[in-house]
GUBA-831857 format. One record per residue: x, y, z of N, C-alpha, C in turn; residue in one letter. Coordinates in steps of 0.02 Angstrom, whole numbers, padded with zeros to 5 digits, always signed. Each point is the difference from the previous one (the first is absolute). Last residue first. Layout:
N
XYZXYZXYZA
...
# end
This chain:
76
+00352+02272-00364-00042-00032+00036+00032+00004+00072X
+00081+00135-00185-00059+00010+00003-00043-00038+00063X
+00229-00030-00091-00016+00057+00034-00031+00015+00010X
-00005-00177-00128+00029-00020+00059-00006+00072+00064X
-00121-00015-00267+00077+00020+00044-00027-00041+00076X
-00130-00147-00179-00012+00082+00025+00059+00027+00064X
-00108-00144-00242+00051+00011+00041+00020+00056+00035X
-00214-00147-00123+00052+00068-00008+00043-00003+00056X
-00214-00147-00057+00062+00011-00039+00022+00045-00007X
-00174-00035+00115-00020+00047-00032+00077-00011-00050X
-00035-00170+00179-00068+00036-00025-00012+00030-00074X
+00204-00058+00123-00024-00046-00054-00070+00003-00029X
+00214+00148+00099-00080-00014+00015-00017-00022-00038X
+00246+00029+00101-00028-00008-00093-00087+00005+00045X
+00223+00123+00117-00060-00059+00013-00036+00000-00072X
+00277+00034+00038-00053+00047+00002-00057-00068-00020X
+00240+00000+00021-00018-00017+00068-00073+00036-00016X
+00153-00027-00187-00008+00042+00060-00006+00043+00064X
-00116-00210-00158+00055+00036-00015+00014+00055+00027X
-00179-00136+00127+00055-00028-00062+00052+00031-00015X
-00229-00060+00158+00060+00043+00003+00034-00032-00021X
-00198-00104+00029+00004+00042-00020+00052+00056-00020X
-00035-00301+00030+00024+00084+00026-00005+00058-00030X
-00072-00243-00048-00054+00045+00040+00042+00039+00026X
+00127-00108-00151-00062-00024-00050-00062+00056+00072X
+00213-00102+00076-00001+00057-00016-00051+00023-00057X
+00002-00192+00154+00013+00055+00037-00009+00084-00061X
+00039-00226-00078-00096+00011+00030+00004+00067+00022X
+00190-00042-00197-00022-00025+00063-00063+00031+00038X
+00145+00109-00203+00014-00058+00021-00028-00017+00060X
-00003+00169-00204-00029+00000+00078-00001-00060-00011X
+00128+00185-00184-00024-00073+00028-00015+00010+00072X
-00013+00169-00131+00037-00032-00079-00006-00060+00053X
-00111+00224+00062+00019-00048-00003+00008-00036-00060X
+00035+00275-00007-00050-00066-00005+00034-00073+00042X
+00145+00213-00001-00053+00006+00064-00070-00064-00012X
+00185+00107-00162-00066+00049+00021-00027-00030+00044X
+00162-00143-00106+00005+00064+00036-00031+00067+00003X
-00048-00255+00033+00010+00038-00037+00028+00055+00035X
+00002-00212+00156-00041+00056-00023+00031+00047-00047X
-00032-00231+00168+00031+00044-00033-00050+00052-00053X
-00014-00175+00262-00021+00029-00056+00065+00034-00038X
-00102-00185+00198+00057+00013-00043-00020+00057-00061X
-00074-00173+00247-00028+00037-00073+00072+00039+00001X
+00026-00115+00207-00073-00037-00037-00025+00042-00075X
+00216-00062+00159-00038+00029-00047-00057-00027-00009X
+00140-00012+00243-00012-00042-00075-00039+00027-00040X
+00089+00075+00207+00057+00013-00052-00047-00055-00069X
-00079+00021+00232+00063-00062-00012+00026+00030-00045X
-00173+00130+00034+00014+00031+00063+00059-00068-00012X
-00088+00030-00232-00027-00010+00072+00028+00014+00050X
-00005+00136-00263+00032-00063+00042-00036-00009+00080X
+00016+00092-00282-00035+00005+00058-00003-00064+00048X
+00101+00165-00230+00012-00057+00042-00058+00007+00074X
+00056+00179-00169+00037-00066-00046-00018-00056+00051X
-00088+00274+00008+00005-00051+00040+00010-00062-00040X
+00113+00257-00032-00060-00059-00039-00014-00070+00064X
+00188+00204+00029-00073+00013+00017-00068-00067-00034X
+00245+00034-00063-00044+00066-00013-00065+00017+00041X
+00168-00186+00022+00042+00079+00017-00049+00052-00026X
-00127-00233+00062+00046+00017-00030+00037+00052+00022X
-00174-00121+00150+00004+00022-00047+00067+00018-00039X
-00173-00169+00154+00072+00007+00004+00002+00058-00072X
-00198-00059+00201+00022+00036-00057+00079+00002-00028X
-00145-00177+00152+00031+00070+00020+00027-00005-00077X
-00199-00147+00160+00037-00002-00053+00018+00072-00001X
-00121-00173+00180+00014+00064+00010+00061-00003-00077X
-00216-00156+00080+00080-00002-00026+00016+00062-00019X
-00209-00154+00137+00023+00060-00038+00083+00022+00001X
-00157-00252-00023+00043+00043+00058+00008+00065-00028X
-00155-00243-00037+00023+00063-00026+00023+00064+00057X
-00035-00277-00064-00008+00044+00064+00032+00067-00025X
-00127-00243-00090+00033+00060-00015+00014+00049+00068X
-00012-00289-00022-00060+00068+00018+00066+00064-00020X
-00061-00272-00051+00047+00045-00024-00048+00051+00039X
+00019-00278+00021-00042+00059+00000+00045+00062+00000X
# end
């Protein structure tokens, strides 16, 4: 018999020298999503569960998936 036990998992922003978040990692260091990115800032790849539901991308600025737009960091 299999039972799921779902725990909350505290994940941290690893970002580049410019600011882009490339990586997203657990409180162990283990990735869970992966991104790259044109250079204007499009994704070019999202690797993993984790990172497919993070809002904050290139940057460090919040995408709204609502309204598709990307909105300064300075703002929120």
């Amino acid at each position: 018999m299999a039972t799921d036990h779902l725990e909350e998992v505290i994940y941290h922003y690893w970002p580049n020298h410019r600011g882009d978040v490339v990586s997203i990692r657990n409180t162990g260091g283990i990735e869970g999503g992966t991104y790259t990115y044109g250079a204007f800032g499009n994704v070019l790849t999202q690797v993993g569960l984790v990172a497919q539901g993070n809002p904050v991308l290139y940057a460090e600025n919040y995408f709204d998936e609502e309204i598709k737009t990307i909105l300064a960091s300075s703002i929120l």
